[in-house]
C-alpha positions in Angstrom: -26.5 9.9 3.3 -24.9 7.7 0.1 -22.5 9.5 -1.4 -20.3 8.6 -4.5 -16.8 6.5 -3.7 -14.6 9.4 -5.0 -15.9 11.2 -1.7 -13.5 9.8 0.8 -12.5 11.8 3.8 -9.1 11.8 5.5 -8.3 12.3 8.2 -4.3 13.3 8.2 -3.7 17.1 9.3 -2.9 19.2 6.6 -3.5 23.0 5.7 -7.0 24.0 6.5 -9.2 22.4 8.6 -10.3 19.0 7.7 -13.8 17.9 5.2 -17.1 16.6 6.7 -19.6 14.6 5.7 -22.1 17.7 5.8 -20.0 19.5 3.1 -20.5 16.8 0.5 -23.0 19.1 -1.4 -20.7 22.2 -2.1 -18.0 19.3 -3.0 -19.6 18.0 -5.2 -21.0 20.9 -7.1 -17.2 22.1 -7.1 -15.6 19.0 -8.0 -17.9 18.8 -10.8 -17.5 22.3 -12.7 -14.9 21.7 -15.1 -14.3 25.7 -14.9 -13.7 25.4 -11.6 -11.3 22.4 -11.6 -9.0 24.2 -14.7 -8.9 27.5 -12.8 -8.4 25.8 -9.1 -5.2 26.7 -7.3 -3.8 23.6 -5.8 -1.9 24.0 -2.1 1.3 22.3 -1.3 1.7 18.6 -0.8 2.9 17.9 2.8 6.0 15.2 2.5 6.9 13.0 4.8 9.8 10.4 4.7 8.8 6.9 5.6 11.8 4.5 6.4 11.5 0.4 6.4 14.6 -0.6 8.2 15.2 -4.9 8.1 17.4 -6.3 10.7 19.5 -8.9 10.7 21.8 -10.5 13.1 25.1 -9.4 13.1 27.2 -12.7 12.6 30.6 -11.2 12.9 29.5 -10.5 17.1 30.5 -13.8 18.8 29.5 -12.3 22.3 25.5 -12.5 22.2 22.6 -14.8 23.4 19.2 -16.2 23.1 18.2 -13.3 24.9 20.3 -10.6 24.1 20.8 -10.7 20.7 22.9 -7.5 18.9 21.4 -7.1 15.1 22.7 -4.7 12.4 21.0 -3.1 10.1 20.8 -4.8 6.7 18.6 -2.2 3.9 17.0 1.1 4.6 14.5 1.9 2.4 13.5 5.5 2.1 10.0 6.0 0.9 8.7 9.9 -0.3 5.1 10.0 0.6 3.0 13.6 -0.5 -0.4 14.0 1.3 -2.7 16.5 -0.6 -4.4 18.9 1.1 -8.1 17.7 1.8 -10.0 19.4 -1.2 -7.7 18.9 -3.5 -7.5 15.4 -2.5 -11.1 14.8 -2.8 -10.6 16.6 -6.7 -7.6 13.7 -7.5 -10.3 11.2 -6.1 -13.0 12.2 -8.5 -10.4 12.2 -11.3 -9.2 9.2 -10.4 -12.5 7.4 -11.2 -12.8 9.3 -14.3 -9.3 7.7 -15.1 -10.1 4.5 -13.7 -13.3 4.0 -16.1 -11.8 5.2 -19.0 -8.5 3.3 -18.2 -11.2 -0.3 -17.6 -12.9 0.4 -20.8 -9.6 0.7 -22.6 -7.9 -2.5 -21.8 -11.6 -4.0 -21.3 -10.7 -6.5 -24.4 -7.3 -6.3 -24.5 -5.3 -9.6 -24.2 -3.1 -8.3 -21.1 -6.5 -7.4 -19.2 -5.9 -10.1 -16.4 -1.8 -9.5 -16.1 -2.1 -6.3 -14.7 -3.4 -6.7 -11.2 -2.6 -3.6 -8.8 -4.7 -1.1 -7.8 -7.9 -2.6 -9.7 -11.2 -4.3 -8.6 -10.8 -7.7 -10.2 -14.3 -9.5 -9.1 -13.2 -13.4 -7.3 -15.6 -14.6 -9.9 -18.4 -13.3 -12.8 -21.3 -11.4 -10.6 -19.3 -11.8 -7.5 -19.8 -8.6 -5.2 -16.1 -9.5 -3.8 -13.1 -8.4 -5.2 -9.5 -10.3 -5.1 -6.5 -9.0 -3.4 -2.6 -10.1 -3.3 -3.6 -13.4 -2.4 -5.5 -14.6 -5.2 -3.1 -12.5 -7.4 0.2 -15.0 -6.0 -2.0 -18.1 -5.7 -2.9 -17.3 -9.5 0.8 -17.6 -10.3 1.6 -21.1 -8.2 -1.2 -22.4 -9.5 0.0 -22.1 -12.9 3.6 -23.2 -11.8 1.7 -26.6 -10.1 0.1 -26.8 -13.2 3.0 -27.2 -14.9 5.0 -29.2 -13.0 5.9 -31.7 -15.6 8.1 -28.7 -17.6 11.1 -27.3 -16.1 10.1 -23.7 -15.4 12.4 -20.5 -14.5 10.3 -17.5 -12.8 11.9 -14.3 -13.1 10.6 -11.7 -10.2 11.8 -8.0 -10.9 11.0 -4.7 -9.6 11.1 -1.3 -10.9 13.5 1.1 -9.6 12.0 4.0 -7.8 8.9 3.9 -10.2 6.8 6.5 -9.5 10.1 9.0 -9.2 11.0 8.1 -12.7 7.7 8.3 -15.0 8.5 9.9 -17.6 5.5 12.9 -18.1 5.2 13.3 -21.6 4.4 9.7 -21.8 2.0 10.5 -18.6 0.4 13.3 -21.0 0.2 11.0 -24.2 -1.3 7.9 -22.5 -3.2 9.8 -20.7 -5.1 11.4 -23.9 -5.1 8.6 -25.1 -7.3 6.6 -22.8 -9.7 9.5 -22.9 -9.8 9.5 -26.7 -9.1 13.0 -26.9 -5.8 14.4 -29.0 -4.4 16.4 -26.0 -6.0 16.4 -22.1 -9.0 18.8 -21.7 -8.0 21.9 -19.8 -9.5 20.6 -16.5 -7.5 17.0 -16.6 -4.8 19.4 -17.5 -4.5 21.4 -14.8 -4.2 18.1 -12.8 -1.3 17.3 -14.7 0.6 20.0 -14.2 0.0 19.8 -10.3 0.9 16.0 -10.9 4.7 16.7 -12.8 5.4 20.3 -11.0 5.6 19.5 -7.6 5.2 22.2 -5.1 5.5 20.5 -1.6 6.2 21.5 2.0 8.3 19.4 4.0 6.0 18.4 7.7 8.3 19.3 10.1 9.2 22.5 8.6 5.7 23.2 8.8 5.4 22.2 12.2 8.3 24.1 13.8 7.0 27.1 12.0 4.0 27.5 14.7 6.0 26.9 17.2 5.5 23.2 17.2 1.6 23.9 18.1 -1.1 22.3 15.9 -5.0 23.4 15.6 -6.7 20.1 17.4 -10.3 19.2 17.8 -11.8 19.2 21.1 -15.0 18.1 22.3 -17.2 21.1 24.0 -18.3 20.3 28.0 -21.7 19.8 28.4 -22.4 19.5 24.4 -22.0 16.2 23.3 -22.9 17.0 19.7 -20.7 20.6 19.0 -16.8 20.4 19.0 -14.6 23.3 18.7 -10.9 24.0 17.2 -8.0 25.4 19.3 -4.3 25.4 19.1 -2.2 23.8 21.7 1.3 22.8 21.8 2.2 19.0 21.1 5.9 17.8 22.0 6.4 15.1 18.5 4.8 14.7 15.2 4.2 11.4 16.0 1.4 12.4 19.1 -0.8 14.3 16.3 -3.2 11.1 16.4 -3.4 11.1 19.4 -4.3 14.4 20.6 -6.7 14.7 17.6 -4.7 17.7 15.6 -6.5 18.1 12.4 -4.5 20.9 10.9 -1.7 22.9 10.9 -3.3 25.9 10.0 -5.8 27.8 8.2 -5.4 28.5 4.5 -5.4 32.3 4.5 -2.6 32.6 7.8 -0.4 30.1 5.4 -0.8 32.0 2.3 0.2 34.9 4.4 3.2 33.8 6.4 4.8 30.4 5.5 5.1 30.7 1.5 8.7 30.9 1.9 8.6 27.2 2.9 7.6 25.7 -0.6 10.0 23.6 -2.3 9.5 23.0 -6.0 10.5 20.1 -8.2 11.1 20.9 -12.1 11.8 17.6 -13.0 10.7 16.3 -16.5 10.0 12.9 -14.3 8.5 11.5 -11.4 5.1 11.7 -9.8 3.9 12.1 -6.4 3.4 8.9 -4.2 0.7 9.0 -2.1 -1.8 10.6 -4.2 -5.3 9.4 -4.8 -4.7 9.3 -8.4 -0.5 8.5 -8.9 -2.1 4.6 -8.5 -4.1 4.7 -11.9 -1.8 6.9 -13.6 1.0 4.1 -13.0 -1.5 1.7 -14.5 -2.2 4.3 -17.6 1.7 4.6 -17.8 2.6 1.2 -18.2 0.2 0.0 -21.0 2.5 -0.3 -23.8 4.8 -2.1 -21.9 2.3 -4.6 -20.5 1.3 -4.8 -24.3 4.8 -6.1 -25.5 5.5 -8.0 -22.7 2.6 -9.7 -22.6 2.3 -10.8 -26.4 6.2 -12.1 -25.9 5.7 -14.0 -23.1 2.3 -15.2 -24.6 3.8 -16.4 -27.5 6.0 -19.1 -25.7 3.4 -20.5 -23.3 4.2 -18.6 -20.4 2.6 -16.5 -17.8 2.9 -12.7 -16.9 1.6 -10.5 -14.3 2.4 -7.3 -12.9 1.7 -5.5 -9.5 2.2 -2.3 -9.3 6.0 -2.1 -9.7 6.5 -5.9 -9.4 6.8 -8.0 -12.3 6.8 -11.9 -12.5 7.4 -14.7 -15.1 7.3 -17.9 -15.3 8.2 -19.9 -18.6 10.2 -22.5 -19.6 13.7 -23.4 -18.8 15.2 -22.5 -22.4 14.0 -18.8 -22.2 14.9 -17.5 -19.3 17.9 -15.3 -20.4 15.5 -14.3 -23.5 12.9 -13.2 -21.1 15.1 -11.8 -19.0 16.8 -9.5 -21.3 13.1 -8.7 -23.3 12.1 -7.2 -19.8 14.9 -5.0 -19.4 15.4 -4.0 -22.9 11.4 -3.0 -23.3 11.3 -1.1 -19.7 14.6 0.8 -20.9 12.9 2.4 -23.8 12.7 5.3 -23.5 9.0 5.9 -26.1 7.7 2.7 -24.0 8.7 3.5 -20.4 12.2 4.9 -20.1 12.2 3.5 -16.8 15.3 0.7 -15.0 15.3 -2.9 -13.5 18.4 -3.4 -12.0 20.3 -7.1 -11.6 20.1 -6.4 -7.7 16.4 -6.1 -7.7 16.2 -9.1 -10.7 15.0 -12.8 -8.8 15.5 -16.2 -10.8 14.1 -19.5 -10.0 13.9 -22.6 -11.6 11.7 -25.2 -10.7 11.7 -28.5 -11.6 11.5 -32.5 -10.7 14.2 -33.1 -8.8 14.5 -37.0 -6.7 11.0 -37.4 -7.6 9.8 -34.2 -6.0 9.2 -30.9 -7.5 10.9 -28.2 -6.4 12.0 -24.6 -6.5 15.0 -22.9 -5.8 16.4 -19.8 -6.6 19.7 -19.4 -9.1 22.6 -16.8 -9.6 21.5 -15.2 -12.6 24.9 -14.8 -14.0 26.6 -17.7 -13.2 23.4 -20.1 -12.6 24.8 -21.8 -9.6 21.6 -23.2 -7.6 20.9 -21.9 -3.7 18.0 -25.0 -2.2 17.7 -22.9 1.2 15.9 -20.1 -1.0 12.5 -20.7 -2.8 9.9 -18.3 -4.6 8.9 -14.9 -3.0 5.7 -13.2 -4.1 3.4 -10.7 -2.7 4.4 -11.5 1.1 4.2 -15.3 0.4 6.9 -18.3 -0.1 6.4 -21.1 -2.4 8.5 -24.2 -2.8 6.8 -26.0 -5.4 4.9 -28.5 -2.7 3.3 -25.8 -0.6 2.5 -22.1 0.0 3.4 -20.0 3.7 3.8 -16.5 4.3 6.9 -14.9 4.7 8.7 -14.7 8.0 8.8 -10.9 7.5 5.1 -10.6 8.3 4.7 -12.2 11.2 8.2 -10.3 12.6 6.7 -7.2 11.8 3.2 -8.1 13.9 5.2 -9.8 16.9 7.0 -6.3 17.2 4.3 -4.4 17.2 3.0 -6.4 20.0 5.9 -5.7 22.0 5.5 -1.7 21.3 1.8 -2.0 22.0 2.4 -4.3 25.3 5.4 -1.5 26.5 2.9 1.5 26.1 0.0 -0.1 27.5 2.3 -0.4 30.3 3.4 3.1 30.7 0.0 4.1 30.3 -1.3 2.0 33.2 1.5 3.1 35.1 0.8 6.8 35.1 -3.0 6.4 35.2 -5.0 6.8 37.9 -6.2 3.0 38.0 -5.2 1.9 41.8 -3.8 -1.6 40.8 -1.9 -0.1 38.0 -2.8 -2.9 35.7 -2.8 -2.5 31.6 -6.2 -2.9 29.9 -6.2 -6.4 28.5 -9.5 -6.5 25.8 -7.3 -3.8 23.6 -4.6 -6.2 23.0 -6.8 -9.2 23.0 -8.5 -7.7 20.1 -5.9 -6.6 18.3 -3.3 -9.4 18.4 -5.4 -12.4 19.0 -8.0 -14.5 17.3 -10.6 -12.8 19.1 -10.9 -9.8 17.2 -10.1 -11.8 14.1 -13.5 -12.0 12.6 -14.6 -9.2 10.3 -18.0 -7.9 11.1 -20.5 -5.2 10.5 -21.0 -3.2 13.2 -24.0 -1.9 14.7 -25.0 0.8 16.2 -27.8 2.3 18.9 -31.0 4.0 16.4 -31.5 7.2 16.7 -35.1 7.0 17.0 -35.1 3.9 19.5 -32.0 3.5 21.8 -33.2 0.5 23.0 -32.7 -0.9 19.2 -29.6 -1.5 17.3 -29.2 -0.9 13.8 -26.9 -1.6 11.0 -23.9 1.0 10.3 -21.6 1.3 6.9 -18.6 0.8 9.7 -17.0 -2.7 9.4 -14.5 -3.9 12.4 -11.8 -5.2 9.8 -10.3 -7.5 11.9 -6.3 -8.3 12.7 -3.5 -9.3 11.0 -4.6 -12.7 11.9 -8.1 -12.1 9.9 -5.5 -12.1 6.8 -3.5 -15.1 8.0 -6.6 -17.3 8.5 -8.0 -15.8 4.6 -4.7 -16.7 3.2 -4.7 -20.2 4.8 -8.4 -20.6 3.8 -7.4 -18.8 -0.5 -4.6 -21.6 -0.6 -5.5 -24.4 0.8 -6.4 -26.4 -2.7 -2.5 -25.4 -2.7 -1.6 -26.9 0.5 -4.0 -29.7 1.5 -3.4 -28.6 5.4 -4.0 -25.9 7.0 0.3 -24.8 6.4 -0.1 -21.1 6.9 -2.5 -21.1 10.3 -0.1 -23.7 11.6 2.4 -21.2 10.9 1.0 -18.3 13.4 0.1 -20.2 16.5 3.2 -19.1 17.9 2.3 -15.8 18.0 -0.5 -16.9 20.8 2.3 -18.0 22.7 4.4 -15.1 22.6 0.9 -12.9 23.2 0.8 -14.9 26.9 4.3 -14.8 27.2 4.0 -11.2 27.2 1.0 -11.1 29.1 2.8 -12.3 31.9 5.6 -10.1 32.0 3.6 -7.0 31.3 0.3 -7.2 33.6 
């Protein structure tokens, strides 16, 4: 059955059971009725707190080595992530495309349409059914920088601070209007709003402990391969929902009767959940008079602009870098344009330029403008020097130690199976870590009518993190010449067999 691309079913436990593909016809009828939507009574967001820890090592310990090395932690970053229940997510979706056509339309001939890059289908090329991602978007900004390698260049890299927490809503409201040419949001789009800038949410784990740390899961039925049924059944950590297929955390109607208590409500006259379909788009909507100003500014002296989401980069000439600087700050800060902060700690400079006959980047201490050679350009996840692109460290530590998780569960799973040699199950990893299940394919599936016949599914095996190495190394290879960023992971092949003989 085709259904629209709003219609996207999750799969995260919520409140009430979860949506199927067989109730896409009362969904849609629903989602459509305007009434409906302005009267609807939205349920609690579920939050969760999602922490990216960095670690470094601690230089101040004298007493470590190669293989037992102590590391400190360096940043935490806190992110606030609200998961809509599973009807009203699939009524953000549909709105979402409503804003997402109207918001396409708007800045269809606008001058800034190709600066602002995030959370947009930007075709590769004119009629091309594929759409770019972050690595066209950085390769678009070193090429530009390799293009102009005769100039001396500064690019400033910034980032918002806590961006969706700080949009302001009455420029939410009046953008908002505006890119549906209406003088105030129909009642419908309005009753989205106010769900959007009066947060009610419910924290998870208060949730969770409330039943007794049980969950309703979905289990299959013996002897019926077709019919599955719902039960409750106590699970020992949040993070084993997944795996024992829980699906929600209650009904609607026994939450409405006992856990009301448990909403938490935010009367802020800022800030927008993370995490819904729609807070994407609205960012986008948000930020168009900003990406106006900026834009014509930097336009006007040559240079190049583009934003991602909440990141922002620049590069121009040498001469107006403090200019540019200080534009950015000063346009973000108002409060009619954005009201929002980029702070000097989340503010990157580098200059690039010939240097011995080579050109080179480097980043700069923005106040005092001393040079620092051992640090070049980051963007999107990749590095770039001025002579060629790789990807950042930071990826490739983050896969290596999910490896080493993966390896250390495979292992206790073999240990306590039943399997007599006790031995992990290889063709997992292999296809998740390795270049064998690097190649993204459509998969197939046994007909219905004819089992002995395979036909074509809408289900794609997406590959491994070495899928997006490989598509990287192929996107900016005019860049490099070689092949710089596959060269970069074939250690991760040795650590896979490293591991693969400690482990099996």
């Amino acid at each position: 059955m085709d259904t629209e691309n709003w219609f996207k079913l999750k799969k995260y436990p919520h409140i009430g059971l979860p949506i199927t593909a067989s109730d896409y016809d009362w969904v849609k009828e629903y989602v459509y009725n305007k009434d409906k939507i302005r009267t609807h009574s939205f349920l609690p967001l579920i939050h969760k707190c999602i922490s990216q820890r960095k670690f470094r090592p601690d230089k101040l310990i004298n007493d470590k080595t190669k293989t037992n090395r102590r590391y400190r932690i360096k940043d935490k970053k806190d992110r606030n992530i609200y998961f809509a229940s599973h009807i009203d997510s699939l009524i953000f979706s549909y709105y979402n495309s409503i804003l997402v056509e109207a918001y396409e339309q708007y800045i269809e001939n606008k001058n800034f349409n190709e600066s602002v890059v995030a959370y947009r289908k930007i075709a590769l090329f004119k009629d091309s059914k594929n759409n770019k991602c972050n690595i066209d978007f950085a390769k678009t900004v070193f090429e530009f920088i390799k293009q102009n390698d005769s100039n001396k260049l500064s690019v400033v890299v910034a980032d918002v601070t806590s961006f969706f927490d700080n949009l302001d809503h009455k420029i939410i409201k009046r953008k908002w209007s505006e890119i549906l040419n209406e003088y105030t949001l129909p009642l419908d789009h309005y009753n989205i709003f106010k769900t959007l800038t009066r947060i009610k949410y419910i924290e998870g784990e208060q949730l969770f402990n409330s039943y007794s740390r049980t969950m309703i899961v979905e289990r299959g039925i013996p002897n019926n391969s077709k019919k599955t049924e719902f039960k409750r059944i106590e699970i020992e950590k949040a993070q084993y929902f997944k795996e024992k297929n829980a699906v929600a955390y209650c009904e609607k109607n026994d939450f409405i009767k006992k856990n009301l208590n448990l909403i938490v409500s935010k009367n802020n006259t800022v800030g927008i959940p993370q995490g819904s379909p729609i807070s994407a788009t609205l960012a986008n909507v948000y930020m168009l008079d900003f990406d106006q100003i900026v834009f014509n500014k930097i336009n006007a002296i040559g240079g190049f602009y583009q934003r991602y989401s909440d990141d922002l980069v620049v590069v121009c000439e040498q001469q107006y870098e403090d200019e540019i600087i200080n534009t950015i700050r000063e346009t973000i800060a108002d409060k009619k344009i954005a009201g929002l902060e980029i702070q000097s700690k989340k503010t990157k400079v580098y200059r690039f330029e010939i240097i011995s006959e080579k050109f080179i980047g480097f980043e700069i201490d923005e106040k005092t403008k001393l040079p620092n050679f051992n640090r070049t350009l980051e963007y999107l996840g990749f590095s770039f020097d001025g002579q060629k692109v790789l990807v950042k460290s930071a990826g490739f530590s983050k896969f290596y130690r999910s490896m080493i998780k993966s390896f250390k569960k495979s292992a206790s799973l073999a240990k306590n199976s039943k399997n007599p040699d006790k031995k992990i199950f290889k063709s997992r990893l292999f296809k998740r870590f390795t270049h064998i299940g690097a190649k993204r394919k459509l998969i197939y599936r046994p007909s219905k009518i004819d089992k002995t016949k395979y036909v074509k599914s809408k289900e794609y095996n997406w590959g491994n993190y070495l899928s997006y190495i490989y598509k990287a190394d192929n996107t900016m290879k005019d860049l490099n010449k070689l092949e710089s960023i596959k060269k970069q992971s074939r250690k991760l092949w040795k650590n896979f067999n490293r591991l693969l003989k400690i482990y099996q």
